[in-house]
Residue frames as qw, qx, qy, qz and C-alpha x, y, z in Angstrom:
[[0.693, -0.423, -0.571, -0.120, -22.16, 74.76, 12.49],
 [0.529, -0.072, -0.571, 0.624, -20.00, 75.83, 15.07],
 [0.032, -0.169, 0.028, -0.985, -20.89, 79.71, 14.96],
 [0.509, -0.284, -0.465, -0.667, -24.31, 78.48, 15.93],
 [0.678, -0.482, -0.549, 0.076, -23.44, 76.92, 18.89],
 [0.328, -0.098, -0.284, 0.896, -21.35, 79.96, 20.10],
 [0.258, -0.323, -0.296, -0.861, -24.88, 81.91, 19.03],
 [0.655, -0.434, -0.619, -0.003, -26.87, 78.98, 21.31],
 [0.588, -0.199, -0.505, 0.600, -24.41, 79.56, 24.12],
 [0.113, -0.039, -0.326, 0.938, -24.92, 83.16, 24.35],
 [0.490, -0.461, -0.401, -0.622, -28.75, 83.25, 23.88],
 [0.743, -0.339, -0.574, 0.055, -29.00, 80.79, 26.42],
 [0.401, -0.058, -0.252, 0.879, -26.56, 83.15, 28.65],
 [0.201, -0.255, -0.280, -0.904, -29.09, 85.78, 28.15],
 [0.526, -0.295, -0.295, -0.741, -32.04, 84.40, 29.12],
 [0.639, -0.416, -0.637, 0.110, -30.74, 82.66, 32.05],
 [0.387, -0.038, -0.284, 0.876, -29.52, 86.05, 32.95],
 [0.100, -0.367, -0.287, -0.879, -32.93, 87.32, 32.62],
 [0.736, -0.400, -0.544, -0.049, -34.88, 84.57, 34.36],
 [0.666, -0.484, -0.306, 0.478, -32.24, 85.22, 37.55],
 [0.027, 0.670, -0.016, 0.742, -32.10, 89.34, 37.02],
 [0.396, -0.751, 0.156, -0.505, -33.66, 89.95, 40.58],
 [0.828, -0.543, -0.122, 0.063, -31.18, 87.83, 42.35],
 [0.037, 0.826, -0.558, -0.065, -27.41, 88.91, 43.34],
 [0.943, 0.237, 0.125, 0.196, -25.05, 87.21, 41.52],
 [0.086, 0.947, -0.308, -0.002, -21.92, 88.68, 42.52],
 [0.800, -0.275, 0.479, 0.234, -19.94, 85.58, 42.80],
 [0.837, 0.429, 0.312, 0.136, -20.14, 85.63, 38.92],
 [0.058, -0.949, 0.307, -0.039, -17.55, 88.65, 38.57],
 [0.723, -0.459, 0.514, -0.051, -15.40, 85.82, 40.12],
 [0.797, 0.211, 0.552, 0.123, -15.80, 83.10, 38.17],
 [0.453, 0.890, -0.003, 0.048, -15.22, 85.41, 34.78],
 [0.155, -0.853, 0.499, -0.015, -11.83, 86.72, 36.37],
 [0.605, -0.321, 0.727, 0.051, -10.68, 83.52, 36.80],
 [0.752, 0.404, 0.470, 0.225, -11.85, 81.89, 33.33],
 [0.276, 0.934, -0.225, -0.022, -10.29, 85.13, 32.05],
 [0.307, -0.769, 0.558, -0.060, -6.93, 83.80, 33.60],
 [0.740, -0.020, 0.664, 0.104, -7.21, 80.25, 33.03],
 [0.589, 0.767, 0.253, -0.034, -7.72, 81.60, 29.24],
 [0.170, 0.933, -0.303, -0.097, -4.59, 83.66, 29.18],
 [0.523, -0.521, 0.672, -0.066, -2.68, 80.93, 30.71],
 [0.703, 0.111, 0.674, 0.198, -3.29, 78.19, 28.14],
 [0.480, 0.826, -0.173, 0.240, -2.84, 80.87, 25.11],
 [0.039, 0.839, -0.541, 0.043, 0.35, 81.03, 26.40],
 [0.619, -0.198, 0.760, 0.024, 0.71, 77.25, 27.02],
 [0.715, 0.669, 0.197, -0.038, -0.54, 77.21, 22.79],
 [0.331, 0.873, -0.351, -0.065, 2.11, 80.18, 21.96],
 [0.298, -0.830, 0.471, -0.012, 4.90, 78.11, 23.84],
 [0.830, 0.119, 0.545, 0.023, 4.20, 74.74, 22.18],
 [0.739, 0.570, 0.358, -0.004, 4.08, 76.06, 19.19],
 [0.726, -0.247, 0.214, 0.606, 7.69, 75.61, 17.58],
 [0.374, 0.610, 0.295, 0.634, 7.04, 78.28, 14.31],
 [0.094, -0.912, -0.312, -0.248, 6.42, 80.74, 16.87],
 [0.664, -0.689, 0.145, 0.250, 9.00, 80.30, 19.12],
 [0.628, -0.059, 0.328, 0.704, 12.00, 80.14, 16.31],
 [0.329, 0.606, 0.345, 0.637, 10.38, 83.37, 15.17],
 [0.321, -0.789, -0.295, 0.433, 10.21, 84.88, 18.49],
 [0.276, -0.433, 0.074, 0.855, 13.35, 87.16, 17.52],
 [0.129, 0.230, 0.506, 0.821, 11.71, 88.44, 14.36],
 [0.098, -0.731, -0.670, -0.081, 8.71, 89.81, 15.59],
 [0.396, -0.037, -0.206, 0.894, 10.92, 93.27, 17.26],
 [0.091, -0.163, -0.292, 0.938, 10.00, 96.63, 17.45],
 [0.363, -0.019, -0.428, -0.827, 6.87, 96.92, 15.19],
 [0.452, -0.395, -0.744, -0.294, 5.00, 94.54, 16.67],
 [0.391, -0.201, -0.416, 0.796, 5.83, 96.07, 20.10],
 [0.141, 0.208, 0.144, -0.957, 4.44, 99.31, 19.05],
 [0.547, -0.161, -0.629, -0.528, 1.14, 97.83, 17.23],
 [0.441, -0.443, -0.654, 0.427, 0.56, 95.94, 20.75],
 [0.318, -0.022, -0.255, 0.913, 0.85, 98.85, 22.39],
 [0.362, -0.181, -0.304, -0.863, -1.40, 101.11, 19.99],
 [0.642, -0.340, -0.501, -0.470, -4.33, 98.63, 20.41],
 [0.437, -0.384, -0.678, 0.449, -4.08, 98.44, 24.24],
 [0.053, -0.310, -0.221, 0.923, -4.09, 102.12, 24.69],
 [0.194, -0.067, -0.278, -0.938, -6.17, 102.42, 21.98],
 [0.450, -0.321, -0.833, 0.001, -8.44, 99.83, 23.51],
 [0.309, -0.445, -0.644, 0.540, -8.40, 101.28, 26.99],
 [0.098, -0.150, 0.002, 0.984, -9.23, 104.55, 25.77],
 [0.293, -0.145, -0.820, -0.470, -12.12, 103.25, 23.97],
 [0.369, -0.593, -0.715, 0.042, -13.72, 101.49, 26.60],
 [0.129, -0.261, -0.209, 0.934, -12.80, 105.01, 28.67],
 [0.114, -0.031, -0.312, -0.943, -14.72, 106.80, 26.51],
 [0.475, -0.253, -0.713, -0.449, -17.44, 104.41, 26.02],
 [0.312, -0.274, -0.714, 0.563, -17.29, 104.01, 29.91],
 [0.124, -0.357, -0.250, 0.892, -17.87, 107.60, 30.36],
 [0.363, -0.024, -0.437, -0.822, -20.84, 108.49, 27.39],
 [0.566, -0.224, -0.774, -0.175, -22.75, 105.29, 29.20],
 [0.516, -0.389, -0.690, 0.325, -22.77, 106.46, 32.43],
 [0.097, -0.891, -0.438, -0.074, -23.39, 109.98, 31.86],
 [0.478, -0.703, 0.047, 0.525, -20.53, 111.75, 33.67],
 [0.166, 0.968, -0.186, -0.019, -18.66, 114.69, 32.00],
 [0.838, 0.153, -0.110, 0.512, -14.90, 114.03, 31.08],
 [0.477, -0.760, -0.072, 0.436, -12.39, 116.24, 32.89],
 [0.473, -0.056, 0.349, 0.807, -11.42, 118.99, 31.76],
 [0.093, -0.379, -0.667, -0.635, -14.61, 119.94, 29.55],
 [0.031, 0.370, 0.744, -0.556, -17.17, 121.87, 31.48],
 [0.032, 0.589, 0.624, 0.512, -20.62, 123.28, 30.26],
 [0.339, -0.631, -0.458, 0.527, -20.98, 125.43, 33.12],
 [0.338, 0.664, 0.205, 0.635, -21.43, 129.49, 31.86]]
C-alpha cells in the first residue's frame, strides 16, 4: 500500500510540473537543497540513536571505507558520464576531428 502512495506522490509531482512548465520555478532548486539537508541530518540523528550501530561503530574499518568510497566515485562518475552523453558535449581528451 505504501509503494502506491510514493507512486501517487510522484505522478502528482509530474503533472503539477507539467501544468506549471512555462513558469520559472527557480526557488525550487532551493527548497530540494535544503530537504536534501534536513534528510541527511535526521539519518544521522537515526544512525546516532541507534545503540547496535554505535557499539559496532569500531567494527565497520577499512572495508567499508573503501566500498563507500567505490560507490561515490563510482557514482559521480556515472552521473559524469551520463551528464556528458545527455548534453551532447565530447569528453576531453577524445576528439573526432581528422
Amino acid at each position: 500500500m505504501f509503494i502506491f502512495v510514493i507512486i501517487g506522490l510522484m505522478v502528482s509531482g509530474v503533472a503539477v510540473g507539467y501544468l506549471m512548465r512555462n513558469r520559472k520555478l527557480s526557488f525550487v532548486h532551493r527548497i530540494i537543497t535544503l530537504l536534501i539537508w534536513i534528510l541527511l541530518f535526521l539519518l544521522g540523528v537515526e544512525v546516532g540513536n541507534n545503540e547496535a550501530i554505535i557499539k559496532g561503530l569500531h567494527t565497520i574499518g577499512l572495508e567499508a571505507l573503501i566500498i563507500t568510497l567505490a560507490a561515490v566515485v563510482g557514482s559521480v562518475l556515472g552521473a559524469w558520464g551520463l551528464w556528458a552523453v545527455i548534453s551532447g558535449k565530447k569528453m576531453e581528451g577524445g576528439s573526432d576531428e581528422r
